[in-house]
PASEBA-1860 file (N, C-alpha, C; in nm, 3 decimals):
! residues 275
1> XXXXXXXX> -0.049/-6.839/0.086/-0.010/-6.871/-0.050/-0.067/-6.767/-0.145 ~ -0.014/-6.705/-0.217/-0.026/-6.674/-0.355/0.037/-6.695/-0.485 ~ -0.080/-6.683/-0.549/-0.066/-6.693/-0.704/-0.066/-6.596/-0.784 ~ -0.007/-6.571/-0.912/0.016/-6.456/-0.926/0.109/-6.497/-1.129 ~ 0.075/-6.411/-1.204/0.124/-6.413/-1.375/-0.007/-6.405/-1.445 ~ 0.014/-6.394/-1.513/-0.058/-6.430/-1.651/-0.115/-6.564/-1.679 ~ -0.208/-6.682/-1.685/-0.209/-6.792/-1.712/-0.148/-6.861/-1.889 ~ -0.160/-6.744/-1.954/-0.119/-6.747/-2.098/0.054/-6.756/-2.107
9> XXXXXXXX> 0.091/-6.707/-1.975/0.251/-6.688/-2.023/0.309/-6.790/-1.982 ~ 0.441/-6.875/-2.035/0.489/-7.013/-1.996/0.547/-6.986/-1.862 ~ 0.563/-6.868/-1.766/0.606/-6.918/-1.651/0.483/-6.834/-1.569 ~ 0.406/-6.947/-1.409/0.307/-6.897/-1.347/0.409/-6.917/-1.242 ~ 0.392/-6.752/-1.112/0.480/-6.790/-1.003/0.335/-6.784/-0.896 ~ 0.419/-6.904/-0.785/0.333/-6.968/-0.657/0.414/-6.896/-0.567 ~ 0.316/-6.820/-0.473/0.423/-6.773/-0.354/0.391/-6.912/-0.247 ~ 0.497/-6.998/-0.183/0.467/-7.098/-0.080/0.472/-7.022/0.069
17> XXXXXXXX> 0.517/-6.893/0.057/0.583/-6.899/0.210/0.644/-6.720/0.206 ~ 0.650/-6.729/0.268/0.710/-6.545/0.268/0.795/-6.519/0.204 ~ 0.894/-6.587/0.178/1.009/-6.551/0.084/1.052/-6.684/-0.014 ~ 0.976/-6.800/0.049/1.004/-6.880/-0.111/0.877/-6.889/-0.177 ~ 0.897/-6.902/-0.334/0.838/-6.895/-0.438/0.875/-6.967/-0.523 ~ 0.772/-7.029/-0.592/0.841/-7.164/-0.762/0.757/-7.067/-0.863 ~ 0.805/-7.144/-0.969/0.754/-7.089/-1.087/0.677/-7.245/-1.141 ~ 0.616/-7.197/-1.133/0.511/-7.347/-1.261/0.510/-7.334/-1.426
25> XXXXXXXX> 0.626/-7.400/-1.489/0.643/-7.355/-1.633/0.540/-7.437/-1.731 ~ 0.520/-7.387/-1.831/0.490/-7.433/-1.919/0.562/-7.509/-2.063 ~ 0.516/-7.647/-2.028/0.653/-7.678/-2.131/0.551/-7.755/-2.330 ~ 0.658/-7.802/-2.309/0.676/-7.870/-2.484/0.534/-7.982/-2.460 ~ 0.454/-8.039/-2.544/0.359/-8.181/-2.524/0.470/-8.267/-2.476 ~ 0.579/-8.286/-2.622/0.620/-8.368/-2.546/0.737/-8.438/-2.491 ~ 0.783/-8.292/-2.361/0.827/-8.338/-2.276/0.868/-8.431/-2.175 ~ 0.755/-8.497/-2.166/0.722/-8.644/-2.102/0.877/-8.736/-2.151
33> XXXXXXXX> 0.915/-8.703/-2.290/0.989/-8.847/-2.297/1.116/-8.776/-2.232 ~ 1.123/-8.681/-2.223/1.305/-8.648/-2.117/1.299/-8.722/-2.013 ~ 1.127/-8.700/-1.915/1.134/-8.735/-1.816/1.126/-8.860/-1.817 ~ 1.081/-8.921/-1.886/1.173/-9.084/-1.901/1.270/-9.112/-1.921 ~ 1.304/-9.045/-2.008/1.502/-9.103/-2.055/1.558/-9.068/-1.952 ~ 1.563/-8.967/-1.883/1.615/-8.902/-1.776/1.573/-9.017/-1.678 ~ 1.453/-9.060/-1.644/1.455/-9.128/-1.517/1.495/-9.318/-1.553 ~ 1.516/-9.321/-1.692/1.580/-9.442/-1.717/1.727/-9.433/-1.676
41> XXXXXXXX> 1.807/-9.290/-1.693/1.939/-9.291/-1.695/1.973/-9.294/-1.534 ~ 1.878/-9.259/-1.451/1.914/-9.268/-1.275/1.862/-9.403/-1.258 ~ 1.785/-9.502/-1.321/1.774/-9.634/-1.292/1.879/-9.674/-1.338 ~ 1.988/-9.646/-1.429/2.065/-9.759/-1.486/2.178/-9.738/-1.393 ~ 2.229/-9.628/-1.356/2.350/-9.487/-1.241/2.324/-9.616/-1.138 ~ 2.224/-9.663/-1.088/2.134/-9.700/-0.943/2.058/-9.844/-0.925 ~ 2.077/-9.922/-1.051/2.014/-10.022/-1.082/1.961/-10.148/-0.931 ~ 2.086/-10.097/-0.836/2.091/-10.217/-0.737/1.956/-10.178/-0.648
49> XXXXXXXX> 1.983/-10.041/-0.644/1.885/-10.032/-0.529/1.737/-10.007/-0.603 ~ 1.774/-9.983/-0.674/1.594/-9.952/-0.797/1.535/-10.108/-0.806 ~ 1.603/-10.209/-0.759/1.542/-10.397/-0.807/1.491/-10.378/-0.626 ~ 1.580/-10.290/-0.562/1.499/-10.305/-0.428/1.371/-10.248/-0.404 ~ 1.383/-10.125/-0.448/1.279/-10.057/-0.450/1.182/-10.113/-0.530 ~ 1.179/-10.181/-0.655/1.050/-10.199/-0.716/1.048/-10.369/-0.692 ~ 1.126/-10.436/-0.561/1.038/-10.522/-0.571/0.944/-10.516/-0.471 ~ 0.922/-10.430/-0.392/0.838/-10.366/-0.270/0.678/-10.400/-0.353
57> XXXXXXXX> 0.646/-10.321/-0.434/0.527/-10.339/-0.491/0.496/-10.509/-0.545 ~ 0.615/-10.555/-0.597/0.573/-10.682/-0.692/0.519/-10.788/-0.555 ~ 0.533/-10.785/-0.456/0.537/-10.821/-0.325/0.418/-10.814/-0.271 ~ 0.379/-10.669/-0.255/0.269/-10.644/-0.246/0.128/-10.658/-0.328 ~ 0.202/-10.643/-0.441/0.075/-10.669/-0.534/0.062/-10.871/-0.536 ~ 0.128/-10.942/-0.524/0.096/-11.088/-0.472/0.033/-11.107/-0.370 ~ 0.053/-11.028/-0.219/-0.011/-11.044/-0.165/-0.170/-11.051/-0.185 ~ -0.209/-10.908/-0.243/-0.348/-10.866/-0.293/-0.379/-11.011/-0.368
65> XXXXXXXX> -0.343/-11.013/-0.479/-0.398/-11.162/-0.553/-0.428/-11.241/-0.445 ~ -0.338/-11.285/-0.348/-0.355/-11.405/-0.291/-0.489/-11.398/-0.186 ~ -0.549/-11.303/-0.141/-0.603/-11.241/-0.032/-0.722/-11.232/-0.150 ~ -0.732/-11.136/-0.266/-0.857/-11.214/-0.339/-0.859/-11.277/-0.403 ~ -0.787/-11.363/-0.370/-0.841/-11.545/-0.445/-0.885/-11.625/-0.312 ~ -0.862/-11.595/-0.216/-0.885/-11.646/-0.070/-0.991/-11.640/-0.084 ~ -1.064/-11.468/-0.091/-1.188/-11.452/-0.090/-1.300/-11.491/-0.216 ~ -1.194/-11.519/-0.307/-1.360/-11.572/-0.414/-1.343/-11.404/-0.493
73> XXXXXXXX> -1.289/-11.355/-0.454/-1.276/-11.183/-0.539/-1.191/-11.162/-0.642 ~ -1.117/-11.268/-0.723/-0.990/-11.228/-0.822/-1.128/-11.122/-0.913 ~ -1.190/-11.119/-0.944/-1.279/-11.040/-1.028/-1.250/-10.869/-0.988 ~ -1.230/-10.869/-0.866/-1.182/-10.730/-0.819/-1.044/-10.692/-0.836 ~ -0.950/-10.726/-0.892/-0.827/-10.754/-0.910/-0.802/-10.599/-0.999 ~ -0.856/-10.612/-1.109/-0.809/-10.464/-1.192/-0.838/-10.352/-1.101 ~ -1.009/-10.289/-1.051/-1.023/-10.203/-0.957/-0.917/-10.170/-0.773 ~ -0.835/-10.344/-0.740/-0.737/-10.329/-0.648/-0.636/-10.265/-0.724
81> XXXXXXXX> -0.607/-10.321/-0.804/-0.473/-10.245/-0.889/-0.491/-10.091/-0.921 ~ -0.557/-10.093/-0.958/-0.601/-9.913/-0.990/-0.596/-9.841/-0.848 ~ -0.636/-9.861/-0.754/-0.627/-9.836/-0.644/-0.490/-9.817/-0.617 ~ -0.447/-9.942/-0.648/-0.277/-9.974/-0.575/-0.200/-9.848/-0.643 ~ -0.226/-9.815/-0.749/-0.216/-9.674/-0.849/-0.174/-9.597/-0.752 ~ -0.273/-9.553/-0.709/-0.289/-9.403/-0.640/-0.179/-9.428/-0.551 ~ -0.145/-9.503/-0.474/-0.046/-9.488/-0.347/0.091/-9.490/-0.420 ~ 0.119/-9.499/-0.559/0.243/-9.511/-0.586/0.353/-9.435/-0.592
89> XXXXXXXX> 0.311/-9.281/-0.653/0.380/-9.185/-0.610/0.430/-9.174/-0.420 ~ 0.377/-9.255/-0.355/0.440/-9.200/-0.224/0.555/-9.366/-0.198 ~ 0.520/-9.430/-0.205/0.638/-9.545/-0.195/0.768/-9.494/-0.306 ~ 0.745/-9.409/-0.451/0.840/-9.377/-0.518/0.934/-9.242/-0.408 ~ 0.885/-9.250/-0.284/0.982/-9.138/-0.250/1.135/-9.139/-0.263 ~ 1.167/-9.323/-0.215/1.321/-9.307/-0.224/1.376/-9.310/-0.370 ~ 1.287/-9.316/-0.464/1.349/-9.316/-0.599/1.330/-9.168/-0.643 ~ 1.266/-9.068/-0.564/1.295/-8.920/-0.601/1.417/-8.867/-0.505
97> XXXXXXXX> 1.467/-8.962/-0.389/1.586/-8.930/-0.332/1.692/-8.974/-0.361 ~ 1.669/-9.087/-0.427/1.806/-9.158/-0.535/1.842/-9.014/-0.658 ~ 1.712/-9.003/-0.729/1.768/-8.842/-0.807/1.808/-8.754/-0.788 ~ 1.734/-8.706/-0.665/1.810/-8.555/-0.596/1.955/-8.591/-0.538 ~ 1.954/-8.665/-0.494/2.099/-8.737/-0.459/2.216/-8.700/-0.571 ~ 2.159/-8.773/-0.693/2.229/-8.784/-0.841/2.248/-8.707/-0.903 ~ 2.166/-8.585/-0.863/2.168/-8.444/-0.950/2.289/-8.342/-0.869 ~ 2.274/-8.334/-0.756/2.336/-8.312/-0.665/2.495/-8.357/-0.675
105> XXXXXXXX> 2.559/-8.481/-0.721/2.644/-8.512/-0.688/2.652/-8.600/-0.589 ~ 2.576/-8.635/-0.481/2.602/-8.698/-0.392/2.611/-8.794/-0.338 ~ 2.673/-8.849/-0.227/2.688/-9.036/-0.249/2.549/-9.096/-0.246 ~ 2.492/-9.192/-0.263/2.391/-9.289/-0.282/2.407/-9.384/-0.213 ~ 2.330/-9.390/-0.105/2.349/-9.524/0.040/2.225/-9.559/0.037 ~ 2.194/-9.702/0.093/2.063/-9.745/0.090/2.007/-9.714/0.218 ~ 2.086/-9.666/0.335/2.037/-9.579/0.396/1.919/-9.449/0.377 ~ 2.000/-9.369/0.264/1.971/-9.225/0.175/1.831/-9.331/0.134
113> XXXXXXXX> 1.850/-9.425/0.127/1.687/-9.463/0.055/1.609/-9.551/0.110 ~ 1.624/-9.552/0.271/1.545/-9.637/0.367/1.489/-9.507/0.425 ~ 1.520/-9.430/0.456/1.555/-9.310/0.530/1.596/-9.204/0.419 ~ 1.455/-9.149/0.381/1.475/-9.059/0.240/1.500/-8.909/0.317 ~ 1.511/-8.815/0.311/1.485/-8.698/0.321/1.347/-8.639/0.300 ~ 1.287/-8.563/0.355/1.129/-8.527/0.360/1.113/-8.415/0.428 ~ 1.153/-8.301/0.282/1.144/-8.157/0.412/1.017/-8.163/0.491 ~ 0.838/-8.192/0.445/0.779/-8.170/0.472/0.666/-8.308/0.508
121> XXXXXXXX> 0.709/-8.375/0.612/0.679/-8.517/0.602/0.543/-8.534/0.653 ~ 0.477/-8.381/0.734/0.386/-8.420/0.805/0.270/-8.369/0.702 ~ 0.301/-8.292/0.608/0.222/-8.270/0.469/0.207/-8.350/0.423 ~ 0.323/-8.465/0.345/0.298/-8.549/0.292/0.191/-8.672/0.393 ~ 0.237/-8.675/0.460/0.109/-8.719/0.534/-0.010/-8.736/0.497 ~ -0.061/-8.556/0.499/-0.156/-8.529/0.480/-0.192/-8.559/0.300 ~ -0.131/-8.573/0.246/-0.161/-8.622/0.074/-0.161/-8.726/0.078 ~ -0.093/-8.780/0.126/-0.132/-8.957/0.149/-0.277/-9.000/0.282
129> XXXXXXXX> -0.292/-8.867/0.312/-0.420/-8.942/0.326/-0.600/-8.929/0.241 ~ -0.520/-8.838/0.182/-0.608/-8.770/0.036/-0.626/-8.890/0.013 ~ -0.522/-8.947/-0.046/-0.487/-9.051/-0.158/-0.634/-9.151/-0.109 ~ -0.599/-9.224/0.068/-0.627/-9.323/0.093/-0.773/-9.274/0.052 ~ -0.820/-9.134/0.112/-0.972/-9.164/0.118/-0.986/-9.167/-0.048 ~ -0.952/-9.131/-0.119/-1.001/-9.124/-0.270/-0.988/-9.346/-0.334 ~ -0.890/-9.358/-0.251/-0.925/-9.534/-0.241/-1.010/-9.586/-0.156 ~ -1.075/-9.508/-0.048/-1.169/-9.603/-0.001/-1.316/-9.536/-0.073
137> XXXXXXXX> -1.308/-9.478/-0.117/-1.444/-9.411/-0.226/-1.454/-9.529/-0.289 ~ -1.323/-9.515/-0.395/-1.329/-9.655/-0.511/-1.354/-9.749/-0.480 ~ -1.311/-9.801/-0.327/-1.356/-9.936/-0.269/-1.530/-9.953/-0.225 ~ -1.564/-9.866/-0.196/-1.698/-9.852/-0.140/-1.758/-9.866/-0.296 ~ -1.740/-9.785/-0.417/-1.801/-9.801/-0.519/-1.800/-9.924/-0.572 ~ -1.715/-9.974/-0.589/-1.714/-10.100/-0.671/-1.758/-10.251/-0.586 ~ -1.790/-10.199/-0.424/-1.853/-10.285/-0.345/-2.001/-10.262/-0.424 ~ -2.039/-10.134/-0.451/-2.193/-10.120/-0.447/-2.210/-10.124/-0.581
145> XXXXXXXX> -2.131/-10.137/-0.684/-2.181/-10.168/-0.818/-2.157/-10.313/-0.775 ~ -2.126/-10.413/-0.754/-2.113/-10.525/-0.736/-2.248/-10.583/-0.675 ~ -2.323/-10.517/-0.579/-2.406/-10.548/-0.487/-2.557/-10.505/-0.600 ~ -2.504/-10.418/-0.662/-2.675/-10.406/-0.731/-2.614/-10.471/-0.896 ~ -2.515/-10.516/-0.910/-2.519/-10.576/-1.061/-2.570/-10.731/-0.958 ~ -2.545/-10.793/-0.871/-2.604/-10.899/-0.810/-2.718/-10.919/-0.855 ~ -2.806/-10.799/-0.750/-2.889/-10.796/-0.697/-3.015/-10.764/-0.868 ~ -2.945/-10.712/-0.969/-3.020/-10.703/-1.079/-3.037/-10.849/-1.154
153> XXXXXXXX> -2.971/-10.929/-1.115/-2.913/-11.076/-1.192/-3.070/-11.170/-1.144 ~ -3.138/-11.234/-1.267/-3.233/-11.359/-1.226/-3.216/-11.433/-1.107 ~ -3.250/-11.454/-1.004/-3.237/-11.599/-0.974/-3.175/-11.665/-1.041 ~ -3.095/-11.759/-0.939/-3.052/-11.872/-0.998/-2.910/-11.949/-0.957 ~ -2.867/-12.043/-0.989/-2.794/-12.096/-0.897/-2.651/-12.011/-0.936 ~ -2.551/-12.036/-0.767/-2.444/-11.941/-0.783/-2.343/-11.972/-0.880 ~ -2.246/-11.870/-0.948/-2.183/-11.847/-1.033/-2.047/-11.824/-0.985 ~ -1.967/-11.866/-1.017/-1.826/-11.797/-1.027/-1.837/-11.630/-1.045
161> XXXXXXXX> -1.710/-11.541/-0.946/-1.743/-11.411/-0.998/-1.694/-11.383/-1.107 ~ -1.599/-11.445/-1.131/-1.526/-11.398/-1.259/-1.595/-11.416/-1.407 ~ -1.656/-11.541/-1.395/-1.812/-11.558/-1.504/-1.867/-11.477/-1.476 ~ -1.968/-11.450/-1.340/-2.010/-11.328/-1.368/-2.034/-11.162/-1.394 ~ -1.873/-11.154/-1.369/-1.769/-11.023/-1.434/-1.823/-11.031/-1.594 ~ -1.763/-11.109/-1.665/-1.724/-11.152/-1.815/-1.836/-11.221/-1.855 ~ -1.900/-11.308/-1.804/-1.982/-11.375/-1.865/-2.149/-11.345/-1.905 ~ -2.225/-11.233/-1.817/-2.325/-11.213/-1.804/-2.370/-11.051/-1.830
169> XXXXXXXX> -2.487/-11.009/-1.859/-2.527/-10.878/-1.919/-2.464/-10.799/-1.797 ~ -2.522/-10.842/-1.696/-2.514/-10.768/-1.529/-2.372/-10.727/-1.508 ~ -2.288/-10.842/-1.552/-2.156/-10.873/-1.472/-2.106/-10.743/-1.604 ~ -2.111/-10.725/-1.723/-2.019/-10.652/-1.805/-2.059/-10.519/-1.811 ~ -2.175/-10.515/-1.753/-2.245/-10.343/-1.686/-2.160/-10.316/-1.586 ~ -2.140/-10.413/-1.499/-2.094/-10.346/-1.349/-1.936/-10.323/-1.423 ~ -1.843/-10.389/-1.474/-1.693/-10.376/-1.560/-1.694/-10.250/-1.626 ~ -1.821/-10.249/-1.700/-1.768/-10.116/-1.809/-1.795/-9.968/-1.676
177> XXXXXXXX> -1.893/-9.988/-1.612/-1.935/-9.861/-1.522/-1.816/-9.851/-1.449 ~ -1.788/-9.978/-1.389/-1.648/-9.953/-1.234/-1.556/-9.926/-1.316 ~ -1.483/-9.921/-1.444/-1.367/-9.876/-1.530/-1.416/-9.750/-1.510 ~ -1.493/-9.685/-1.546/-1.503/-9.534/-1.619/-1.489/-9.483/-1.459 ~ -1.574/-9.531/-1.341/-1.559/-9.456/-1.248/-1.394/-9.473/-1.176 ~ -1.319/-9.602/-1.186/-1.210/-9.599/-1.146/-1.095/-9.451/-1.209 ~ -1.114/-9.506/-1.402/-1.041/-9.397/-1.419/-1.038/-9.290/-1.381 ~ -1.237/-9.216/-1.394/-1.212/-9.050/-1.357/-1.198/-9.079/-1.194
185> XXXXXXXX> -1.207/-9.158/-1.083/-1.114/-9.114/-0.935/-0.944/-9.106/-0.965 ~ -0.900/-9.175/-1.057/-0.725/-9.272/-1.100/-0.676/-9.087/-1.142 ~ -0.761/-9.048/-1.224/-0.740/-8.895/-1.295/-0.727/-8.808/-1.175 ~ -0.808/-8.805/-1.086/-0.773/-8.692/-0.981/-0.666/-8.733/-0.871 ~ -0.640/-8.852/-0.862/-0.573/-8.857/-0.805/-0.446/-8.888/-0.848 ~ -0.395/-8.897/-0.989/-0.293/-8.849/-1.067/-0.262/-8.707/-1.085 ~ -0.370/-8.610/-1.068/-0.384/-8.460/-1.060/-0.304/-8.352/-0.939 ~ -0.368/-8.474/-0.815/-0.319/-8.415/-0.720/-0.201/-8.428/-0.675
193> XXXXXXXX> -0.167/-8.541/-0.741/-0.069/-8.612/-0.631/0.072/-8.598/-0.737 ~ 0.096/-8.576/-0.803/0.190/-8.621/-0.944/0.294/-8.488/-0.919 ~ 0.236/-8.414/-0.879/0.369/-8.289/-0.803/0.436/-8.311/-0.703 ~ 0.256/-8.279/-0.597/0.240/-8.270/-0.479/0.328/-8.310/-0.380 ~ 0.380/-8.459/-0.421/0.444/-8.535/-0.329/0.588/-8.499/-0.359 ~ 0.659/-8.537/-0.471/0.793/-8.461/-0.452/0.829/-8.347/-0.420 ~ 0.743/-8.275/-0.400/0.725/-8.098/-0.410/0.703/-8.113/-0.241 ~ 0.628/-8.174/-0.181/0.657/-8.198/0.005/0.736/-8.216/0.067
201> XXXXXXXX> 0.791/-8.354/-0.071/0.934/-8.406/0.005/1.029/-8.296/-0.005 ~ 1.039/-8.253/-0.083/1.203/-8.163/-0.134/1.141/-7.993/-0.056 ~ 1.028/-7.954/-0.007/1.024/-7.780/0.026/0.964/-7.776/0.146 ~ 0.949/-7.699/0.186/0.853/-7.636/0.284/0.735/-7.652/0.254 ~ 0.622/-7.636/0.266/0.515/-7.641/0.211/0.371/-7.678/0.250 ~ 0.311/-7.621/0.268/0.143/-7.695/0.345/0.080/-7.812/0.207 ~ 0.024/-7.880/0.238/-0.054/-8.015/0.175/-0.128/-7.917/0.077 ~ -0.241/-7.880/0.117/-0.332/-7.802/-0.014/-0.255/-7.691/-0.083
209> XXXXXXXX> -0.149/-7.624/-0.105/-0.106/-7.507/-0.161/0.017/-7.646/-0.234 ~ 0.067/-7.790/-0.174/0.140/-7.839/-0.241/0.016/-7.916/-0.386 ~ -0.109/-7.974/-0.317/-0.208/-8.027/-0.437/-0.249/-7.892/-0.542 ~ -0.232/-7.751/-0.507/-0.291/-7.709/-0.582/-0.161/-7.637/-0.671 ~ -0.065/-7.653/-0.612/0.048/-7.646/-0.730/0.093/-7.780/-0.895 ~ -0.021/-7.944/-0.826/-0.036/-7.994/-0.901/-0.113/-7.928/-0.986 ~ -0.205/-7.946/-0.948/-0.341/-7.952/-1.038/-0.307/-7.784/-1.132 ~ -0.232/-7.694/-1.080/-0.174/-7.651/-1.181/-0.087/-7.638/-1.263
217> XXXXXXXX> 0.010/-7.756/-1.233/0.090/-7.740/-1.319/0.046/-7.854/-1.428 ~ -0.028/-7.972/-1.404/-0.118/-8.036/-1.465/-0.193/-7.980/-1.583 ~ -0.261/-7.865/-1.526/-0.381/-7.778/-1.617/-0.299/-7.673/-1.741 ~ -0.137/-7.660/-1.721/-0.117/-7.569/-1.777/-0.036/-7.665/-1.829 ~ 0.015/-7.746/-1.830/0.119/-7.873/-1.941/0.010/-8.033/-1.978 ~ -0.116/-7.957/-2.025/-0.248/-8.092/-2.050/-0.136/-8.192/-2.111 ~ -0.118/-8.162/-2.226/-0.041/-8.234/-2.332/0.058/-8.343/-2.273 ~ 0.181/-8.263/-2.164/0.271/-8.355/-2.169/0.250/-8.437/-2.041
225> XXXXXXXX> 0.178/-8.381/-1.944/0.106/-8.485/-1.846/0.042/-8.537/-1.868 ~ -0.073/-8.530/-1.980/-0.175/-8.682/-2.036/-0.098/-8.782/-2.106 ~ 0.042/-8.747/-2.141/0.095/-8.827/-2.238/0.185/-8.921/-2.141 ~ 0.233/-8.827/-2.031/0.327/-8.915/-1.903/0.195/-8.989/-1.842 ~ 0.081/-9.011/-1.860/-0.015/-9.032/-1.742/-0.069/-9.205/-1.833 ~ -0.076/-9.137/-1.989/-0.093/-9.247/-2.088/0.016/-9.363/-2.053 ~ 0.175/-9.327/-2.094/0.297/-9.410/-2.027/0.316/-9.496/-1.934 ~ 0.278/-9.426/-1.830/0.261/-9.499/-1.675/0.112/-9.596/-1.675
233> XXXXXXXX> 0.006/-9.559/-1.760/-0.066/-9.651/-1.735/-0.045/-9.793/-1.825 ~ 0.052/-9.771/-1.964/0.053/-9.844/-2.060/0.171/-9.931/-2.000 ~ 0.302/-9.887/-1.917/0.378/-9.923/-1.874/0.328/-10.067/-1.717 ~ 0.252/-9.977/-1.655/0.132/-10.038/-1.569/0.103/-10.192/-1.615 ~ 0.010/-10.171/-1.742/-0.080/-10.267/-1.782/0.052/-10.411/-1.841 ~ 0.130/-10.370/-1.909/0.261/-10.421/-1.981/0.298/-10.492/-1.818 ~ 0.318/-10.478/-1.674/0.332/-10.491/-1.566/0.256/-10.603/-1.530 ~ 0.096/-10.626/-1.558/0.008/-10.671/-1.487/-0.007/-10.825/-1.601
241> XXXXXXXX> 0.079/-10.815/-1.712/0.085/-10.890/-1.825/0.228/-10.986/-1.772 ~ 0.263/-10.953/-1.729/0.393/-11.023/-1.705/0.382/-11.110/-1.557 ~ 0.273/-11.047/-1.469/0.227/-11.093/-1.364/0.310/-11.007/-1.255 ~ 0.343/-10.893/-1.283/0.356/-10.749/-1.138/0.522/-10.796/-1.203 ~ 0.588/-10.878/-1.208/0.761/-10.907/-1.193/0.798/-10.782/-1.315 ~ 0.736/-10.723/-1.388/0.778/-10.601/-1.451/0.834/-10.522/-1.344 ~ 0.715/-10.488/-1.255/0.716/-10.384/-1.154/0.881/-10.360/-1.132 ~ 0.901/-10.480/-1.112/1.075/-10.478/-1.059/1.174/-10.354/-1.130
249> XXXXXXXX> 1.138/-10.343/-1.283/1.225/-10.281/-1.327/1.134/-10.099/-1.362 ~ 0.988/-10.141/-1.387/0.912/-10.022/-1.419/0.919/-9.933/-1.301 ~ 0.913/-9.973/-1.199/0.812/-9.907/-1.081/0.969/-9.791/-1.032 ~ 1.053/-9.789/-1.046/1.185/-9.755/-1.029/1.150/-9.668/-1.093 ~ 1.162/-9.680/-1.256/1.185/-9.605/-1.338/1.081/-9.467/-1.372 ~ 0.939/-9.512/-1.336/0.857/-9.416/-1.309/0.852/-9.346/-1.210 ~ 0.967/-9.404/-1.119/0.964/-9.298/-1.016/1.066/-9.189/-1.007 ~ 1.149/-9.232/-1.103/1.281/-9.162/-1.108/1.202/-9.064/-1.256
257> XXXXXXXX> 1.128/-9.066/-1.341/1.110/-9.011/-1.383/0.975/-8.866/-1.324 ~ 0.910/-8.910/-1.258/0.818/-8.805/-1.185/0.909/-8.755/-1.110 ~ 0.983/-8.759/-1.071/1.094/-8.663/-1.017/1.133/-8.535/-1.140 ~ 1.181/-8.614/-1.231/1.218/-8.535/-1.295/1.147/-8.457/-1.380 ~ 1.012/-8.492/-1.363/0.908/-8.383/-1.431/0.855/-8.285/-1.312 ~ 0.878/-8.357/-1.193/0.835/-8.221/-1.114/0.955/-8.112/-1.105 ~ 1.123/-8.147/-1.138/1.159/-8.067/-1.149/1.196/-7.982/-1.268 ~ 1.114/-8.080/-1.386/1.108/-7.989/-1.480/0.958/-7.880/-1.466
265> XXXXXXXX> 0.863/-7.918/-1.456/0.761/-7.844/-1.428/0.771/-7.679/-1.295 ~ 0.825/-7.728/-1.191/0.826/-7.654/-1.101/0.980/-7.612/-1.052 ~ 1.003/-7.467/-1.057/1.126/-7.414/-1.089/1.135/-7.321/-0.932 ~ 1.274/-7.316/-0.886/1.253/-7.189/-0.806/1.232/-7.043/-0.878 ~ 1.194/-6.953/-0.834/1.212/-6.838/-0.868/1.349/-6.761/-0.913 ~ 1.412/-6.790/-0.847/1.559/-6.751/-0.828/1.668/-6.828/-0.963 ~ 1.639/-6.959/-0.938/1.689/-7.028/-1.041/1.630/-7.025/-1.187 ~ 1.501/-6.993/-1.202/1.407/-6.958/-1.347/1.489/-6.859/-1.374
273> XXX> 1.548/-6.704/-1.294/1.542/-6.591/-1.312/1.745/-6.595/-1.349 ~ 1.779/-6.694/-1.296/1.934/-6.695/-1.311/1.968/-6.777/-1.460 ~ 1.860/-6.878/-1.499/1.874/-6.939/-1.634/1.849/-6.850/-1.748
END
């Protein structure tokens, strides 16, 4: 891999491979809302199979509730969700193959989206297993802020966790600390992964030369990726308010839109140079 421009100039070119090359542009702050309207207009093109696709998560995320309420853990519920975060870009694959499909012209089978296309599947792999370990960090952390906000607590008889989440000095130390540490892991792994993965699916490409085409195209569009990153989490939370049955219609739509910011962000060479 090489890298290679100016960092000041709006287009940086990535060599992936001996003869292919992208360009990593630099765009507008805020860009972000094309890549929504745009990925609203392939949810509406696609609506049938986008209620399929996003009820995958609403599904899953019940399960989680139900599994910690089993355990006496709903208190861990926001830090599971944040977690559940990170893996989302890779379940959005068939909603970046519903787009390429759409951009393309081409028919749309729920086949085409059981069975996505994945030039580079054994990469993506490998980013999805980034992902996991950067969730079992978060899991291990918020086990061990849990275990010493306990273990700092008086004597005394047992508590509900969720009182002692909300209710106690201990319990709103361990909340405010496990937020800040969730977000900055939620941040890198929005960093890495927010290209990375459509950029596996759709090229050729090794895993680290696909994360480090995030994290630069990230570093060089701050503006309109903190503002898509703000969206998805505000869109998220609006989700977790309704009790996940948002998901149904959001989780589609954010996926059809990170599509379309990775192909606004990351250009071929050939095609930058023909526009």
């Amino acid at each position: 891999m090489t890298i290679a421009g100016d960092p000041r100039m709006s287009q940086f070119e990535i060599v992936l491979g001996e003869e292919d090359k992208v360009q990593v542009t630099r765009l507008m702050p805020d860009a972000h809302w094309m890549w929504l309207t745009n990925g609203w207009l392939d949810f509406k093109a696609t609506w049938r199979l986008g209620i399929l696709i996003g009820a995958v998560p609403v599904v899953a995320a019940w399960v989680m509730v139900l599994v910690l309420w089993q355990a006496d853990m709903l208190g861990f519920l926001p830090a599971v969700c944040g977690g559940f975060a990170l893996v989302g870009p890779l379940l959005a694959i068939g909603c970046y193959e519903i787009s390429r499909l759409r951009s393309l012209g081409q028919p749309i089978t729920l086949r085409a989206v059981l069975r996505p296309r994945i030039v580079s599947p054994s990469q993506v792999a490998i980013i999805a297993f980034v992902l996991m370990l950067i969730l079992m960090v978060w899991a291990r952390l918020a086990s061990l802020l849990y275990a010493l906000a306990e273990g700092a607590r008086d004597p005394g008889p047992a508590i509900d966790f969720i009182d002692f989440a909300l209710q106690t000095p201990e319990g709103l130390i361990m909340v405010a600390v496990g937020t800040l540490i969730g977000a900055a892991l939620a941040t890198i792994g929005y960093v890495v992964s927010v290209v990375s993965i459509p950029l596996a699916a759709n090229r050729t490409v090794d895993a680290m030369t696909a994360m480090l085409v995030s994290v630069i195209a990230v570093s060089r569009n701050k503006g309109a990726m903190a503002s898509f990153a703000f969206n998805i989490a505000m869109l998220v939370a609006l989700c977790l308010a309704t009790g996940f049955f948002g998901l149904i219609l959001v989780f589609p739509w954010l996926g059809h839109a990170t599509w379309h910011c990775y192909q606004a962000v990351v250009a071929d060479v050939e095609d930058a140079a023909a526009g």
